[in-house]
VOGU-3710 file (C-alpha; in Angstrom, 3 decimals, decimal comma):
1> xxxxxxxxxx> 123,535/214,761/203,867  125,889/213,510/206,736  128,490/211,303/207,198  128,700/208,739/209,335  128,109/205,342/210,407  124,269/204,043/210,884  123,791/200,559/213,350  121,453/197,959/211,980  120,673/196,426/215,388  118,202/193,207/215,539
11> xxxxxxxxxx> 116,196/192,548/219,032  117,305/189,987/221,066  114,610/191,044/223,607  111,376/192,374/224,260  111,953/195,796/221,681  110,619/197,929/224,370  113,953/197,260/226,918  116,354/196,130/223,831  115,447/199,663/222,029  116,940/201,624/225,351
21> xxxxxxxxxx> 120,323/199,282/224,995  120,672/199,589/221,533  120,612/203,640/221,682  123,349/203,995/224,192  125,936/201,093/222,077  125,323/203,266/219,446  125,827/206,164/220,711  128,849/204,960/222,546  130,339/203,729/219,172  129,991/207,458/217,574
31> xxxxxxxxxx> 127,135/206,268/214,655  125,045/209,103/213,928  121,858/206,903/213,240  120,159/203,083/214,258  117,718/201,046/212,256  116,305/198,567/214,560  115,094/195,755/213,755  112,361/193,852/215,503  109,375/191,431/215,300  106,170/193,201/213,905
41> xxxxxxxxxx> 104,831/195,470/216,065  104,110/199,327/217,358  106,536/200,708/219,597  106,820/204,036/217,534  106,272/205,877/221,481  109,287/204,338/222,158  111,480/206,562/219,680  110,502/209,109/221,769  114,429/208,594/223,575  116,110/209,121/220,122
51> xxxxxxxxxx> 114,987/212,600/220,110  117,856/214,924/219,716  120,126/212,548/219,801  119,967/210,947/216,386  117,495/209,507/213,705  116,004/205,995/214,610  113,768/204,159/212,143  111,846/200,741/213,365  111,379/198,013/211,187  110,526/194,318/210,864
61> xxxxxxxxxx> 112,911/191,663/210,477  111,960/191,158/206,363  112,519/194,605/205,593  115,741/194,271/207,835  116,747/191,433/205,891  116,548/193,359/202,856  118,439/196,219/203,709  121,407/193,574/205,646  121,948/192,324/201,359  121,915/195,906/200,169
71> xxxxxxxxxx> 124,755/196,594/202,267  126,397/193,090/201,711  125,830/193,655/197,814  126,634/196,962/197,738  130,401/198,704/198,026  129,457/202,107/199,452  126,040/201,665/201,020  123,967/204,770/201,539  121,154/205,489/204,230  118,710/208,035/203,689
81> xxxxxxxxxx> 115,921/208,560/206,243  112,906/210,372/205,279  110,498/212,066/207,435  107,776/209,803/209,272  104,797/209,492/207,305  100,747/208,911/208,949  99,178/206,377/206,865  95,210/205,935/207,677  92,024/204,854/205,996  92,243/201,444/203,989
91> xxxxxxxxxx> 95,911/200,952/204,168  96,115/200,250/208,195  95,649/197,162/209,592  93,072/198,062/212,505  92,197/197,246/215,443  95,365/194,840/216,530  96,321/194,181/220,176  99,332/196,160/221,152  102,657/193,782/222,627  102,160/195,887/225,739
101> xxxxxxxxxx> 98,427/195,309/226,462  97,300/193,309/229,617  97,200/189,556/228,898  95,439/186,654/230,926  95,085/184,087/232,316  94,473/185,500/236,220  97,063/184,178/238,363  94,804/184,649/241,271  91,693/183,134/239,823  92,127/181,395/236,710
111> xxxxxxxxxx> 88,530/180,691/236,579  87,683/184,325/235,305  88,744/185,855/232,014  90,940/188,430/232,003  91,461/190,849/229,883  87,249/191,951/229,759  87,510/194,116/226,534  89,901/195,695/224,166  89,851/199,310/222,954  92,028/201,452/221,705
121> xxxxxxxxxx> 94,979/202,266/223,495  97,462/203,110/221,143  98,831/207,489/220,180  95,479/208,411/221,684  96,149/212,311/221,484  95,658/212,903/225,445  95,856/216,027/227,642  99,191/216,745/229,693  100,136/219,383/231,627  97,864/222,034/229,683
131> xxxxxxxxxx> 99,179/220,585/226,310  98,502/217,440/224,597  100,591/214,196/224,022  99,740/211,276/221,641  100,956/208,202/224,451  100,015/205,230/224,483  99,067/202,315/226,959  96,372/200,503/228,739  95,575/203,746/230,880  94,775/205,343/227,260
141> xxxxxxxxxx> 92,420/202,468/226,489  90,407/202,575/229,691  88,712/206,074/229,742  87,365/204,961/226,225  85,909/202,315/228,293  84,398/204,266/230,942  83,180/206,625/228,113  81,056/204,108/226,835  79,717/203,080/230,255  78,779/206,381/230,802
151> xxxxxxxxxx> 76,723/206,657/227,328  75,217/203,294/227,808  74,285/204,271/231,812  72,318/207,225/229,986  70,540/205,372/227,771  69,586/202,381/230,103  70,302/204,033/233,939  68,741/201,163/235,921  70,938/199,008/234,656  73,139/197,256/236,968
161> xxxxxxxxxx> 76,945/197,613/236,537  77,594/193,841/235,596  75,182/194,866/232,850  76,872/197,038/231,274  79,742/194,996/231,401  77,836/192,060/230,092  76,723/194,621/226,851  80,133/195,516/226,081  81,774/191,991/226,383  79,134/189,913/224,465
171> xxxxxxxxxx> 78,607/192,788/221,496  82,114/192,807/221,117  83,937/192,459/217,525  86,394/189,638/216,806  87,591/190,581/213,348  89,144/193,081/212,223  87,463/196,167/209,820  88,933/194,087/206,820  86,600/191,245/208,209  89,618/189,431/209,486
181> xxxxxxxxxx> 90,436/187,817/212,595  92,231/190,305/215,119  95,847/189,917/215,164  97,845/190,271/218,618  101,151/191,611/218,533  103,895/190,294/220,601  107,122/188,055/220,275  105,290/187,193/216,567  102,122/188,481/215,806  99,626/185,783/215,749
191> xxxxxxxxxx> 95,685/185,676/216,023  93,848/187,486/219,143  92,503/184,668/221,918  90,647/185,723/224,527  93,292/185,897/227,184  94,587/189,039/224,395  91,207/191,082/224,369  88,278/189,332/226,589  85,229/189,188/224,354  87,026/191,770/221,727
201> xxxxxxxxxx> 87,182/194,876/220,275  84,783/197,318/222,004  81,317/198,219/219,818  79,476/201,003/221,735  76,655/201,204/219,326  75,999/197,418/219,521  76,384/197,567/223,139  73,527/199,785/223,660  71,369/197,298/222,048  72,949/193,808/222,884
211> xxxxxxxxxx> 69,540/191,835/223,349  70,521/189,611/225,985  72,756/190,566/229,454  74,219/188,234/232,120  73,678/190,302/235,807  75,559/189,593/237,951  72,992/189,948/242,247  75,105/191,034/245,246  75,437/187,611/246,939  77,142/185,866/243,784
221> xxxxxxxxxx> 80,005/188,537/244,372  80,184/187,842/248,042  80,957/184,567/248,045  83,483/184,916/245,527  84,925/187,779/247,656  85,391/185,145/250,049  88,108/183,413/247,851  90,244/186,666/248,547  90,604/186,127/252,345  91,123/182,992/252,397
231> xxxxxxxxxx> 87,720/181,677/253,745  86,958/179,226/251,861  88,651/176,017/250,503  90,352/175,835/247,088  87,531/173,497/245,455  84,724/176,381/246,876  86,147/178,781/244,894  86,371/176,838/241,885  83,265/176,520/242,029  82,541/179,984/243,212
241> xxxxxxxxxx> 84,211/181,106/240,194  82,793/178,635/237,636  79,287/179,582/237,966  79,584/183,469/238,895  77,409/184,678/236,519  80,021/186,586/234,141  79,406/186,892/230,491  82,741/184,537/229,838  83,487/181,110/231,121  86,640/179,838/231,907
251> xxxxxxxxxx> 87,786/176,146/233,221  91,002/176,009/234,532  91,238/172,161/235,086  89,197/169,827/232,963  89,905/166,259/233,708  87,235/164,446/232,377  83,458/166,627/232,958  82,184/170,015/233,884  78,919/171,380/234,187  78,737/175,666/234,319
261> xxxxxxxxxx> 75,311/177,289/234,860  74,738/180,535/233,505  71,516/183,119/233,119  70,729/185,766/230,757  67,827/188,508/231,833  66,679/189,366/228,257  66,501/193,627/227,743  65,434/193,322/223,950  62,289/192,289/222,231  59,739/191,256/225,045
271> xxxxxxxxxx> 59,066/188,107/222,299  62,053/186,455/221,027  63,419/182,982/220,406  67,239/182,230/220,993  69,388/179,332/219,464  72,893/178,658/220,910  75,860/178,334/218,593  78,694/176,733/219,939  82,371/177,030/218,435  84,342/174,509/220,586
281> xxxxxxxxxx> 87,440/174,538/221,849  89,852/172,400/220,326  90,270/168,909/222,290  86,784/169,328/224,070  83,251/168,900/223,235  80,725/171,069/225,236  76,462/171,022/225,060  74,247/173,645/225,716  70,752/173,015/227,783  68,262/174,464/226,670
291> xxxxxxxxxx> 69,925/175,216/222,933  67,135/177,184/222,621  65,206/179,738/224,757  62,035/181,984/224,051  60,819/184,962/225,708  57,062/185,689/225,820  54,980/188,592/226,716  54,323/188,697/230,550  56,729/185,523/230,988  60,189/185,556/232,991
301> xxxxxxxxxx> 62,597/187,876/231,750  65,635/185,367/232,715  66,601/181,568/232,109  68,877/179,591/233,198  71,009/177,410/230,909  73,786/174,495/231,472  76,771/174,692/229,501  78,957/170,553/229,939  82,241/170,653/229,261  83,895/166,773/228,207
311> xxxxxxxxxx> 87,789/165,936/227,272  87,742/164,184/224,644  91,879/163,969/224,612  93,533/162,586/228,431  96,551/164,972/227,798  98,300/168,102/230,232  97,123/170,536/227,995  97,359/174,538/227,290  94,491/176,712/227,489  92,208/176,278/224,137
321> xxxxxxxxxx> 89,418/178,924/223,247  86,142/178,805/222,057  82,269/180,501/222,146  78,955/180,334/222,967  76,436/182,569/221,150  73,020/182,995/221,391  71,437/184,034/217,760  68,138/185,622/217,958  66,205/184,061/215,635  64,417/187,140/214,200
331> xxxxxxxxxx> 66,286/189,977/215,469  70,264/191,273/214,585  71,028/190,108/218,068  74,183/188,133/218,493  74,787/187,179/221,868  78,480/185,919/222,180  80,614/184,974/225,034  84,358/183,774/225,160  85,051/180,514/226,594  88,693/179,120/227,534
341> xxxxxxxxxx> 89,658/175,589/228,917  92,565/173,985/229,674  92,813/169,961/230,205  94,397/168,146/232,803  95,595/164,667/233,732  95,327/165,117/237,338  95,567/167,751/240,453  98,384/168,985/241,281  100,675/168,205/237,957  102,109/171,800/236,215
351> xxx> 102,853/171,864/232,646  106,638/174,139/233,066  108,484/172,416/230,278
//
């Protein structure tokens, strides 16, 4: 047991830069400990800078409320801190975006998704300097990424590269292992969008199979190189953008309609019937045509769909998400893509207030 004075310190700012601050005013005040207080999240890398200098315990803002009446209630109030403890299996609530991973939209071209894919990127044990390190960050998550491109480029090698992209965006998981929707942390934690993880949480073993692929042919990516040096106008590469075949459509600026054109090169069963399933986004109504395409025995191996997007609300709007999936109608295949769109009243008008 020591004496001495412990800081309960709530964020006033993103935790990773507050955390830094709070350690030195503590310090500087001669308290031999800090509980700090912030919104839900996992910054536990972070309390790598307390070491040696004194214990530092994270929590949430409920449990901080709790212990701020224990020590109003209370005459002599005591602090014990215990040694960390792992918790795993059914008690963790897995996968979650981290507060640090990459968020969209583009700033460059809005009319892509980004973030592609989410996978996991937080105390990944990792090699460093002949030793190991559990560190986290979106460096961590992307050699699990080109791990699975690697496995799936093995199983099918004349694949092109946008289709193995295509396999791991549109077999993607949105929930949770609970069954839940993902949760996002950040400021609050709230439910994943696809401008927090793309299509999702990585599935390699769906991926190898994912029934349907959207390829991406050498000439769709040159003209929407173009857009990066500046030779072509803006509208071009809006439209560039809108219809490069990606497995993900976004629309940056829907005043009243849109049409996108997509194609999928089927790489399942060589017979198989597809039906689309639309989840729209919120304020817009969008149609699929064909809703339903078939695959035959010594037919084409591709087709071409239209997806129409339509405001139904006249309104200088956020970005809204929704999906497009194509169900195979005898198979396991789900075909899903993520689809963002954000209404506007007119060119030219920003939404900063």
């Amino acid at each position: 047991m020591r004496e001495g004075k412990v800081v309960l310190c709530y964020a006033p700012a993103p935790p990773r830069l507050s955390l830094f601050t709070a350690i030195n005013f503590t310090v500087a005040a001669g308290a031999r400990g800090l509980i700090f207080a912030q919104h839900a999240d996992n910054d536990l890398d972070t309390l790598d800078v307390c070491d040696g200098i004194m214990p530092c315990v994270l929590v949430d803002f409920e449990i901080a409320q709790r212990i701020l009446s224990y020590w109003r209630l209370t005459g002599n109030p005591v602090v014990k801190v215990s040694p960390a403890m792992t918790v795993v299996g059914n008690k963790v609530l897995s996968p979650r975006v981290a507060s640090f991973s990459s968020r969209g939209p583009s700033p460059l071209f809005p009319g892509t998704l980004k973030p592609d894919i989410a996978a996991p990127g937080v105390s990944i044990l990792a090699a460093v300097r002949g030793s190991y390190m559990l560190l986290s960050g979106t460096s961590m998550a992307c050699p699990h990424v080109s791990a699975v491109i690697g496995l799936l480029k093995s199983v099918h090698p004349d694949w092109s590269p946008a289709m193995l992209k295509s396999a791991i965006i549109t077999t993607a998981s949105v929930v949770d292992r609970f069954g839940m929707p993902i949760q996002a942390e950040g400021a609050t934690r709230k439910l994943a969008d696809p401008f927090d993880f793309g299509g999702g949480h990585m599935d390699p073993n769906r991926a190898a199979d994912p029934g349907l692929v959207y390829d991406v042919d050498t000439g769709d990516y040159i003209k929407f190189l173009k857009c990066t040096q500046l030779g072509l106008s803006l509208d071009e590469c809006e439209q560039n953008q809108l219809h490069l075949n990606l497995p993900s459509i976004v629309v940056p600026n829907l005043k009243d309609y849109v049409l996108v054109r997509r194609t999928v090169m089927n790489v399942g069963p060589m017979e198989v019937t597809y039906r689309a399933v639309v989840e729209a986004p919120a304020g817009v109504a969008f149609s699929v045509v064909p809703s339903v395409i078939s695959f035959t025995k010594g037919g084409t191996k591709s087709m071409m769909f239209e997806v129409a997007f339509t405001a139904r609300q006249k309104v200088q709007g956020g970005y809204t998400f929704g999906s497009l999936t194509w169900q195979s109608v005898a198979t396991t295949h789900l075909v899903r893509i993520p689809i963002a769109v954000r209404t506007v009243i007119q060119d030219f008008v920003a939404d900063t207030s």
